[in-house]
C-alpha positions as CSV (number, residue, x, y, z in Angstrom):
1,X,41.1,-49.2,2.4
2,X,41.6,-52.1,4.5
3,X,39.7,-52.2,7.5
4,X,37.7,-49.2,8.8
5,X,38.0,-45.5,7.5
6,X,37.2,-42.2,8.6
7,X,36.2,-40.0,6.0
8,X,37.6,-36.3,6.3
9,X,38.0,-35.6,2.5
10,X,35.7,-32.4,1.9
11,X,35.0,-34.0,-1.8
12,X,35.6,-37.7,-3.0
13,X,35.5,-37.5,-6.8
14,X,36.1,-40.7,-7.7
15,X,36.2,-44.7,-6.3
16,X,36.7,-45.2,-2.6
17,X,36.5,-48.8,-1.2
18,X,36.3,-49.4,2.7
19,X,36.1,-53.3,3.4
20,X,35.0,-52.4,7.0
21,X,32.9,-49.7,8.1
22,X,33.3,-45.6,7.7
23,X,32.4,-43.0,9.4
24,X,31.7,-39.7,7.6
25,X,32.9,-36.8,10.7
26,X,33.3,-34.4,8.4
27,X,31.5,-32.0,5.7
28,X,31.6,-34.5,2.6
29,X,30.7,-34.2,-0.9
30,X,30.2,-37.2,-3.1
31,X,30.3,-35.9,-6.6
32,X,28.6,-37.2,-9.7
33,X,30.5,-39.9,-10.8
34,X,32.2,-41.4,-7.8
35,X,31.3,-44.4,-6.3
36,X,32.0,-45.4,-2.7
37,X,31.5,-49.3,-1.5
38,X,31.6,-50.1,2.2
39,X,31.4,-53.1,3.4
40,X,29.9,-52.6,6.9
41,X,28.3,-49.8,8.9
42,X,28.2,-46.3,7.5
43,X,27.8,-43.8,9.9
44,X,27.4,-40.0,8.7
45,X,27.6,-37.6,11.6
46,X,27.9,-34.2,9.4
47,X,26.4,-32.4,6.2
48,X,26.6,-35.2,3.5
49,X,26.3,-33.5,0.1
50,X,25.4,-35.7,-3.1
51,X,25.3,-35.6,-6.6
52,X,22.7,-36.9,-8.9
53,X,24.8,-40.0,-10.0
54,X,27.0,-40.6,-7.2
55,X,26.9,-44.1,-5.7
56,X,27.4,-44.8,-1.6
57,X,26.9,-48.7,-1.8
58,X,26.4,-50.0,1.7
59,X,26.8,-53.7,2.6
60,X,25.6,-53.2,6.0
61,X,23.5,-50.7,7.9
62,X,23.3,-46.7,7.1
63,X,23.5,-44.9,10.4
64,X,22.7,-41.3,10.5
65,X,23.4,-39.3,13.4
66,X,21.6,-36.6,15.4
67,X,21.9,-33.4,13.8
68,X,23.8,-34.2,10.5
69,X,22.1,-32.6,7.5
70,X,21.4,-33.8,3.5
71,X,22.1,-31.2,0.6
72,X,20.9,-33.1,-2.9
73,X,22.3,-31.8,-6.2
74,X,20.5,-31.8,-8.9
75,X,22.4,-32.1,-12.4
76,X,19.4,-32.5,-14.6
77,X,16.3,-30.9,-15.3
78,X,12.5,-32.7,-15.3
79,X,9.4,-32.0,-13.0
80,X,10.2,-34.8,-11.0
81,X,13.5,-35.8,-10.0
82,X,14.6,-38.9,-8.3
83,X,18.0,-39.1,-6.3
84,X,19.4,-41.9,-5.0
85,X,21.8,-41.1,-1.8
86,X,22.5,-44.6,-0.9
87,X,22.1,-48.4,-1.4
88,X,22.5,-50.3,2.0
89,X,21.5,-54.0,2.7
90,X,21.2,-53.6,6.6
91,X,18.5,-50.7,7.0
92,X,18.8,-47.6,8.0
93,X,19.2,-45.8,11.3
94,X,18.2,-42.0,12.0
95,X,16.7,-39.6,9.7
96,X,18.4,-36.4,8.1
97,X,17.4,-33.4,10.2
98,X,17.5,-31.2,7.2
99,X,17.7,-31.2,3.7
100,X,18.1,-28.4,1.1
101,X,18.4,-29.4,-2.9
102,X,20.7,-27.5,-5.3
103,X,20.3,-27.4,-9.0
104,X,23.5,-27.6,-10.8
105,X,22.1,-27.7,-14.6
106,X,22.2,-25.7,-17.3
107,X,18.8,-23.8,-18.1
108,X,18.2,-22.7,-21.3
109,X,18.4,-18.8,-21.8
110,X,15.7,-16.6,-20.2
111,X,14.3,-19.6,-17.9
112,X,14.7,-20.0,-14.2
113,X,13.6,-22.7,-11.9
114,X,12.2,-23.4,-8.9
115,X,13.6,-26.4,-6.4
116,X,10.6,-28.1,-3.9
117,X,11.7,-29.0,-0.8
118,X,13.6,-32.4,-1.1
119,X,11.4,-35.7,0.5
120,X,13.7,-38.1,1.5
121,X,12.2,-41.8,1.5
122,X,13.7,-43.8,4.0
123,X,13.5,-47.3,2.6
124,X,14.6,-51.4,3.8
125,X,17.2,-51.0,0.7
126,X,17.8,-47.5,-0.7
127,X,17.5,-44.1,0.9
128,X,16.3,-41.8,-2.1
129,X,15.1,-38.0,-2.3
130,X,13.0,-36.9,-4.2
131,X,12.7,-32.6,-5.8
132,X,10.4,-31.4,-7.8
133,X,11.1,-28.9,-10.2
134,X,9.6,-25.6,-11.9
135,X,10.7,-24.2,-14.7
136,X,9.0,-21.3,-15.7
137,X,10.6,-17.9,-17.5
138,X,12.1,-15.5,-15.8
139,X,13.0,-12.3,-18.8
140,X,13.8,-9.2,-17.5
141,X,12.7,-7.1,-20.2
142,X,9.5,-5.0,-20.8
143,X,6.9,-6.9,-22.8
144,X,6.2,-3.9,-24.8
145,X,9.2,-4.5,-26.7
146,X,12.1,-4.9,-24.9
147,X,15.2,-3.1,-24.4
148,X,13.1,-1.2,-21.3
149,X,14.7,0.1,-18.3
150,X,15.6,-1.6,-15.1
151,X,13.8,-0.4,-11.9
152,X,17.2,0.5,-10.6
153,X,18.1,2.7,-13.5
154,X,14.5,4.7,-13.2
155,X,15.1,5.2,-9.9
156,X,18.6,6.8,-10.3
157,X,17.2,9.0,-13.3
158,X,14.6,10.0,-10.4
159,X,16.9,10.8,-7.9
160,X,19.2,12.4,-10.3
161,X,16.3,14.6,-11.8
162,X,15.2,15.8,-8.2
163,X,18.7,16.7,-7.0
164,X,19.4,18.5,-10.3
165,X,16.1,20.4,-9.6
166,X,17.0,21.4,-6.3
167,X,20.1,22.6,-7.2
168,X,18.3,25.3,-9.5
169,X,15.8,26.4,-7.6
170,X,19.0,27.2,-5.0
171,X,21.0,28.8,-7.5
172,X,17.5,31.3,-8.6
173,X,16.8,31.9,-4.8
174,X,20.6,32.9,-4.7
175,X,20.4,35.2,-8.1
176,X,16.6,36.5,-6.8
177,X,18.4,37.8,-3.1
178,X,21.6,38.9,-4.8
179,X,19.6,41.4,-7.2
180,X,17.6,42.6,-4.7
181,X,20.4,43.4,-2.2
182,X,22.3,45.6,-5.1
183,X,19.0,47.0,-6.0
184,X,19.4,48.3,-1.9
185,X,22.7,49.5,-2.6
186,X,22.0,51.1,-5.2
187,X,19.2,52.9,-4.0
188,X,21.2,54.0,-0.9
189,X,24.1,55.2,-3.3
190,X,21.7,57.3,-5.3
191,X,20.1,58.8,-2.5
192,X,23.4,59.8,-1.2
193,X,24.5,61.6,-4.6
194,X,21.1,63.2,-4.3
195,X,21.7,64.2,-0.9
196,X,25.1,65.5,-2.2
197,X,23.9,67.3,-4.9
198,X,21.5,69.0,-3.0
């Protein structure tokens, strides 16, 4: 692009080149891969979204505005993990008022992890964020030998187990008043023929 550029594109995938300065107005995502040269100002004013791997090369100053937000994405897995948002050779201006890492890596079976809260360093040449991550397992099964149940499924045995039991005791109460009522009428009939007879 020739001259200046406002950035709308909800993604940019792969190379954009801005001779003059951009402005970011809109929700962006830059993803891994692309690379994105500007040759003056840069001026976020939204959520900026980046990829581990994506390049925002600067050749001026970095300007972020009052109330725009970073969301790191984190495509690899290690303790420590370094992401580079953007290179700039005029400074930077304004901070990030929040920022909220995403893993997007593949974690081997039966492990889970655990983002830190992303620390941005705002350098003289490079704005960088750093996200620690825990990996830890996360199986679902008993350790008594697997194959277990879940808590859900206990609970619905439970529940089905109680109503099931209730609906018994109903159905005895029923049979219980039911035989004592013809027991009545009985009695009452055979007093009758007695009375008859008599």
């Amino acid at each position: 692009v020739n001259g200046d550029a406002i950035i709308t594109a909800p993604s940019i995938a792969g190379t954009l080149l801005v001779s003059g300065n951009a402005t970011f107005s809109a929700p962006a995502t830059l993803a891994s891969g692309s690379v994105v040269q500007v040759g003056g100002i840069v001026t976020v004013e939204s959520s900026l979204v980046v990829e581990q791997g994506a390049q925002l090369s600067v050749n001026g100053t970095l300007v972020i505005a009052s109330g725009a937000t970073l969301t790191p994405v984190v495509t690899s897995i290690a303790p420590v993990v370094t992401i580079t948002i953007a290179t700039f050779t005029g400074g930077v201006s304004g901070t990030f008022t929040g920022a909220q890492a995403v893993l997007n890596a593949q974690l081997p079976v039966g492990q889970c992890a655990t983002l830190g809260q992303p620390t941005p360093n705002y350098g003289q040449t490079a704005l960088t964020v750093t996200v620690t991550i825990a990996v830890q397992s996360c199986s679902t099964t008993s350790s008594a030998g697997g194959g277990g149940l879940s808590t859900a499924a206990i609970i619905g045995i439970a529940v089905g187990g109680g109503v099931a039991l209730i609906a018994l005791i109903v159905i005895i109460t029923v049979l219980i008043v039911k035989r004592r009522q013809d027991r009545k009428m009985w009695n009452k009939v055979s007093q009758k023929l007695r009375n008859v007879t008599d």
